[in-house]
Every structure is written in structure tokens, then in C-alpha cells.
N, C-alpha and C positions, 0 to 999 in steps of 0.2 A: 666493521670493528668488533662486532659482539660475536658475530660468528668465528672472527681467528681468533677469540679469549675461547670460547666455549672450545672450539677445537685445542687450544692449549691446555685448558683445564684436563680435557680427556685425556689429550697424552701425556699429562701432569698421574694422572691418575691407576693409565694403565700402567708405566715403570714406578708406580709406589705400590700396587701389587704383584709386581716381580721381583722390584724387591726385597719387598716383607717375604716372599718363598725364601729368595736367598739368604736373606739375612736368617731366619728362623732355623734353616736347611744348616747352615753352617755354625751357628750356636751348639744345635743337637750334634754334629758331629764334633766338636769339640770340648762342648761340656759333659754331653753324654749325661747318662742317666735318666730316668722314668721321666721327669717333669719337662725336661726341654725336646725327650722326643712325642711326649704328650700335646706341648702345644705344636709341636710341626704339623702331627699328623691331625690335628682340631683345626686346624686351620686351613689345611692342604685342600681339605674340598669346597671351600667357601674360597679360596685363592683363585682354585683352576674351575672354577662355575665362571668365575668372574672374569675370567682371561678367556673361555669359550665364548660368553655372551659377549664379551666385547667385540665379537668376528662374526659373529650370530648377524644377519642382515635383515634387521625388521622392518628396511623400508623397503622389502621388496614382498612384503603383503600385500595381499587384493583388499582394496577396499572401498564399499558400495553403501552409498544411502538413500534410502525408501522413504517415500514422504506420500501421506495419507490419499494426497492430492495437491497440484499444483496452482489452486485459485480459494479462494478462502472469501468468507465476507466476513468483515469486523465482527468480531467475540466468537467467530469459530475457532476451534481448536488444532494445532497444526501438533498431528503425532508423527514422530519419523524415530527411523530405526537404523543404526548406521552398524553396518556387519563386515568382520574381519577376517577373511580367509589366510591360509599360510598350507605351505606344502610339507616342511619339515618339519615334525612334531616337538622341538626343542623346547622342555622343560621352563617354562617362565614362572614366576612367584608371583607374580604381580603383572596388571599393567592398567595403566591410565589412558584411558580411550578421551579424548574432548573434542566436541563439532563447535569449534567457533561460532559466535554469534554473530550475522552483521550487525557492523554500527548502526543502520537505519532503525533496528530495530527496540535501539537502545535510548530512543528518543523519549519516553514515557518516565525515564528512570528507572525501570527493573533491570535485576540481570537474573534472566533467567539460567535455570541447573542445566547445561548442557555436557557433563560429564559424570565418569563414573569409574569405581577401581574394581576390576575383577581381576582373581585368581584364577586364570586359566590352565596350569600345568601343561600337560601334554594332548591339549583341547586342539584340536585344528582350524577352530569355527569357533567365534563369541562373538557379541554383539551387542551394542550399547541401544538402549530406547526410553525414549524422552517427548515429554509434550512441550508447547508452547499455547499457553493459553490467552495470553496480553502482550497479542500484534498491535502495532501500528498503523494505519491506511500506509499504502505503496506496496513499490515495487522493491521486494529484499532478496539478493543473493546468497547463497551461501559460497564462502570461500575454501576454508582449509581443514581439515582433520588431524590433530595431532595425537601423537600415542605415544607413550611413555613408558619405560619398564626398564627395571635395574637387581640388582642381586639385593638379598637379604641385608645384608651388612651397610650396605651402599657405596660399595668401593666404587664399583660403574654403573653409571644412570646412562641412558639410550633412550634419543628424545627424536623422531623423525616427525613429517609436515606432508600432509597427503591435499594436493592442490585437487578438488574435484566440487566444479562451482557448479550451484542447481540455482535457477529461480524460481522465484511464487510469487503471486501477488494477493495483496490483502482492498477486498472492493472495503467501499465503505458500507457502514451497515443503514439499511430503510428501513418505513414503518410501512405495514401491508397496508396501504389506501383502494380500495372499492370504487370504481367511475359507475355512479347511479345512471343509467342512461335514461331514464324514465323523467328523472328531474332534473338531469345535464349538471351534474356534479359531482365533484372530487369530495372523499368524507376519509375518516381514520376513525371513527364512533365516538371519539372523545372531543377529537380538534376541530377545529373552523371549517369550514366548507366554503369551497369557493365554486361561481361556475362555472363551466366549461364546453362552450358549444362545439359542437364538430360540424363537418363540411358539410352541408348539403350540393349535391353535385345534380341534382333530378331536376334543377329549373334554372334557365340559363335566362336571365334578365337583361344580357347586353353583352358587347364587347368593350375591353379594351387594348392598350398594346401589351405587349408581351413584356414579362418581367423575368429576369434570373429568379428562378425558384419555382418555377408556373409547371406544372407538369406539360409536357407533350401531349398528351393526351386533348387538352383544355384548348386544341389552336382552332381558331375558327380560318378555314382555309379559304372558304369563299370571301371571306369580310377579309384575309391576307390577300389575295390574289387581287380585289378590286383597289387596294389602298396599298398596295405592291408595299407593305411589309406585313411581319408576323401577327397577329392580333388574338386574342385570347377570352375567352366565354367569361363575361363575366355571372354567376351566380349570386342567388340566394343569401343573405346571412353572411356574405365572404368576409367583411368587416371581424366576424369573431369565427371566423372556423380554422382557424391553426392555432397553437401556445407556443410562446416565447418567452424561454427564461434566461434572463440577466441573473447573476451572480457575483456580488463585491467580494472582490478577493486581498481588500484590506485587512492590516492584523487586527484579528479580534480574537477575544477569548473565547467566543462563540465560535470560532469559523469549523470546528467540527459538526456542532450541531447543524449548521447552515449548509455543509454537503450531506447531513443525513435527511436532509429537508430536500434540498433538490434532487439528490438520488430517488428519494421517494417518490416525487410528483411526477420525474419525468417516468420512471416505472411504470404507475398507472395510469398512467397519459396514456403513453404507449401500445400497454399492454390491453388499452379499451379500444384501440382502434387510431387514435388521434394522432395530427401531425404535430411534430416537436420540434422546437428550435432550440439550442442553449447558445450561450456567450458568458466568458470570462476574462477577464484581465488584469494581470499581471505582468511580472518582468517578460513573457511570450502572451499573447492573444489570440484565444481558442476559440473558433467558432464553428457550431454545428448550423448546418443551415436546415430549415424548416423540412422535415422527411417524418417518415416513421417506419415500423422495421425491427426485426430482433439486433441485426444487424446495425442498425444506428443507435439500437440502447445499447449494442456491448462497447462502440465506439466513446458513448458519452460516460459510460460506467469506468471506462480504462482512462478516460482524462481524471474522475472526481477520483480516483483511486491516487493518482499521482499529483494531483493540483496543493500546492502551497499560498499560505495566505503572504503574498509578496508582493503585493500593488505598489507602485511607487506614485497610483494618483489613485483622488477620492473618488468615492461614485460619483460624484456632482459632474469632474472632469469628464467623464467616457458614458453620463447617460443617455445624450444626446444623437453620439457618433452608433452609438448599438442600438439604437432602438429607434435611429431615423429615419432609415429605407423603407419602403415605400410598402413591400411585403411585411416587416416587421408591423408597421404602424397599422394594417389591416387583421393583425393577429390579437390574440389574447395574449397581456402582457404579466409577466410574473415578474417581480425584483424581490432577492433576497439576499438581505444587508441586516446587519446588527447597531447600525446606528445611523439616524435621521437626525442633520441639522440645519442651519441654516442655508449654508451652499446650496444643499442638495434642493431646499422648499427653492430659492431664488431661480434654480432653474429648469422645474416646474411650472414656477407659475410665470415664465418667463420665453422660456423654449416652445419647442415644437407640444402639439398636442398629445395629452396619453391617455388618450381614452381607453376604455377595456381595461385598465391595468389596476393590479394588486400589488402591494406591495409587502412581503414579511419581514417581520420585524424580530428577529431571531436572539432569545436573550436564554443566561441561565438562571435557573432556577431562584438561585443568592441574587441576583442583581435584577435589579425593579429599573422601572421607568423613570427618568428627570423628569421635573416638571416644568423643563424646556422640551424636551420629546413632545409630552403631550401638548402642548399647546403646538408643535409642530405637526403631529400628527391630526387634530383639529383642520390644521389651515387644510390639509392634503387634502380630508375626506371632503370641504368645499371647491378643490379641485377635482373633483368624482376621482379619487382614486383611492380606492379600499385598501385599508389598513386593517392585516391582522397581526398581534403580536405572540406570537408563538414560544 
């Protein structure tokens, strides 16, 4: 509907400067005299500008957008440069270059300046360039390029739509955390320190049977061949030599902080050597199973990039079923959630056992602890399980 008004409008507009020629054209021949052939011919070039540009085809310019780079982490800056080719140098007064912004982008509340009016004349090449400073986490498209130019007067405006989609993604932003391997711990110099053992694989104490998650490497094949199935070394310390992190992915006003927290940890987990697990849930449930790897940090990095706080149950419901198995419960256990209550204490001290486990307690700055927390958080830590409140 919009686009046959706009199309009316225009041919509303090109016969109202045909007929202003005419009409003007046949005044001066009639009335004659300096003043009516003055305005004919004042007018004549601004008339027939406007009847060329109207036939002028500006959607058949080339048009190319350059972007700094195509991955970003939170508070980087994304500069891009959107550049307009044309073959025929036809005289333009103006024109309005604008790169759409996605909507994803517009979640924050800004609207960033993604447009701009240059005077290109007989230029064959210009080019609009623009930063964005206040991304969002995800994954954002860009869609369409519009470009706008019309005569001085504004008899004909010429508004075309250049579809040419790019993505980016924006990871979330960490804090550089240090794995001390001297003292077996995770530190950031200011925050909490938690510890964190790794595998000792240099003394094998026993078998047992095999588990999803157990490397191959670990098969004891004589102890499989005599007990005709798989069987597996058991080692040293295995009780804490992997991390597993839980993450509530109920709405909270924290839940940014609480992926710059997990992005962080599993980071320098990772990047000390350690095996990693995460889990999250939500409307879909994401599970990384216990590995480590650059390749399974860019894995967990491209979920927290895209993960929304959308749970439709509380942690109390899904802490049991993530962190039951049998592998999990021999790990180092992390939970990071922004609110501890009752639910969640009844089925701790009611459920399955969580030993090794921390839990962080993720708030901003402005908001303090109830003094139902703490006495919540009291009962936890006589369940051995560490509470920091971050």
C-alpha cells in the first residue's frame, strides 16, 4: 500500500513539473515581456534537472560495506565504511546515504548515527563511515542501505533500498583471571579465589566402568577383556579434577554480569590447561560436556554470545537433573545464579550430594543482600558449599 502511494506521489510530481514548463512556457508566450520570459528561463534549469534526475537510475549504483572485523567482544568498537560506486557522473546536489540499523541492536535504547548527507556533484565514488560504540551481546545482521537524493527545489526526491546483509557477533566481555597453578587457583587480584584442581593422570589407583565422557585413552583393556566390558583407570584426585559450570538463566537484572562471570572463568579454566563443562537452561538446553580446547571455548563463547535470560523454571527445578551424573558429581562444581532461596536451600540439603561446589552469587552494585539471603547463604556454607557473592 505505501509503496503504490509513493509511486503516485512521484508521478503526482513528475506531471506537476511538466506542467509548471508548460504552463510558464505559454504565459511568456502570451504575455510576453522581460518579466514572464524571466521567470521561464529561471525556472527552465531547475525544471529540466528535475525531469533528467527523475530517469537518472540511482539504484543501479554499486554498493559495498567494510566492517573493521566481523566478531567483536562487548565495549569493542565496530567501525564500518559503506562506499558508493556509480558509472555515470550525473551531477547530484545532495544525497543521503543511511546503513540501517538492526533491531537486535536497539535493545539498550540508543539509536545510534548511522547516516549522513554529502554533496557529491560529479563525484563517482563517496562513502559514508560510522562507528558503533554500544553493542549489545549477540548475533546482529545488517540488512538494507538506503540512499536518497533529489533536486534543489524538491520537485523530485529518489529514495532507493540496497538489500546487502552482513553479520557480526558481539561475544560478551571477561575479566582477565590468572590460574595460579602453584596454589591451584583461579584469582582476578581483586575478587574471590576459588580452587581449582586439575587431573592428575600419573597414578592410576583402580578401575572402574566406563562412563560417557571418560577419554579413550583412560580404557584399562586387560581389566575390559577379563570382565568382557569397557573399564576405565581410575586415578588420583579424580573426584576434583574437571569444572562444571551451571548457569541460571532466570530473568534477573544481573544476568549480564553473571555471563561476564562465566565467560571469564571458563576462559581461564581453559586456557590453564583444565577440563570444562558448562550447562544452561532455558526455553532450549545447552550442554557442553566436560573437554577442553580452544575449540570448545569458541563453542561455549558463541552460546554466552547468544544466550537470553528465558528460563521458564527456577534453579531449584534443573539443579538436580545438571549436576546428577555421575561425571558431573566427580567434578568441580560452579553455580552462577543472582538469587538463593528457599527452594533452592530445600534441595540441597535434601537432594543428591554437592560436594566441591561453589556457588556465585551475582548482584549489582545498587542491590545488597536480603536478610533472608544471608541467613540462606549461612545454612549453604554448613552444607560445605562455598558461597561467594560477587
Amino acid at each position: 500500500m505505501k509503496a503504490t502511494f509513493r509511486q503516485l506521489l512521484y508521478g503526482w510530481k513528475l506531471a506537476a513539473v511538466l506542467l509548471w514548463i508548460i504552463i510558464l512556457f505559454c504565459y511568456a508566450m502570451f504575455q510576453g515581456g522581460f518579466v514572464s520570459w524571466f521567470l521561464f528561463y529561471t525556472f527552465l534549469p531547475f525544471g529540466l534537472y528535475a525531469l533528467l534526475l527523475a530517469f537518472y537510475p540511482i539504484s543501479k549504483m554499486g554498493v559495498v560495506r567494510e566492517m573493521n572485523k566481523d566478531q567483536f567482544k562487548l565495549g569493542e568498537k565496530l567501525e564500518a565504511t559503506v562506499l558508493i560506486r556509480r558509472k555515470f557522473p550525473f551531477p547530484l546536489f545532495y544525497i543521503l546515504i543511511e546503513d540501517e540499523i538492526p533491531q537486535s541492536l536497539k535493545k539498550n535504547g540508543q539509536q545510534p548515527e548511522t547516516k549522513k548527507m554529502l554533496f557529491p556533484w560529479f563525484k563517482k565514488e563517496f562513502k559514508l563511515t560510522y562507528s558503533l560504540s554500544s553493542m549489545v551481546r549477540g548475533e546482529h545482521q545488517f540488512q538494507t542501505i538506503r540512499i536518497v537524493t533529489g533536486d534543489l527545489l524538491g520537485l523530485i526526491e529518489k529514495e532507493a533500498f540496497f538489500e546487502y546483509k552482513q553479520t557480526f557477533l558481539v561475544y560478551p566481555s571477561y575479566t582477565n583471571m590468572s590460574y595460579n597453578k602453584q596454589d591451584n587457583h583461579l584469582e582476578d587480584g581483586t575478587q574471590h579465589s576459588t580452587k581449582l584442581n586439575l587431573k592428575n593422570h600419573s597414578i592410576a589407583v583402580g578401575v572402574r566402568e566406563y562412563q560417557p565422557g571418560d577419554r579413550f585413552s583412560w580404557v584399562d583393556w586387560k581389566s575390559s577383556a577379563r570382565r568382557d566390558r569397557l573399564m576405565t583407570k581410575e586415578f588420583e584426585q579424580s573426584k576434583s579434577q574437571d569444572l562444571y559450570i551451571l548457569m541460571d538463566r532466570s530473568k534477573s537484572d544481573s544476568f549480564e554480569e553473571m555471563v561476564t562471570l562465566a565467560a571469564s572463568i571458563v576462559r581461564a579454566a581453559l586456557r590453564a590447561g583444565a577440563d570444562v563443562g558448562f550447562s544452561s537452561v532455558g526455553k532450549d538446553r545447552a550442554v557442553f560436556p566436560i573437554q577442553h580446547g580452544e575449540q570448545h571455548l569458541n563453542k561455549i563463547f558463541y552460546h554466552l554470545a547468544l544466550v537470553e535470560p528465558n528460563s521458564p523454571y527456577p534453579l531449584s527445578a534443573i539443579l538436580e537433573r545438571e549436576l546428577g551424573s555421575q561425571t558431573v558429581r566427580n567434578a568441580v562444581k560452579f553455580i552462577i545464579t543472582s538469587e538463593v532461596n528457599l527452594d533452592l536451600l530445600r534441595k540441597i540439603e535434601t537432594g543428591i550430594s554437592y560436594s566441591q561446589t561453589t556457588l556465585y552469587l551475582v548482584k549489582k552494585r545498587d542491590i545488597g543482600i536480603s536478610q533472608e539471603e544471608k541467613v540462606i547463604i549461612d545454612r549453604l556454607k554448613k552444607q560445605k558449599i562455598d558461597v561467594a557473592v560477587i
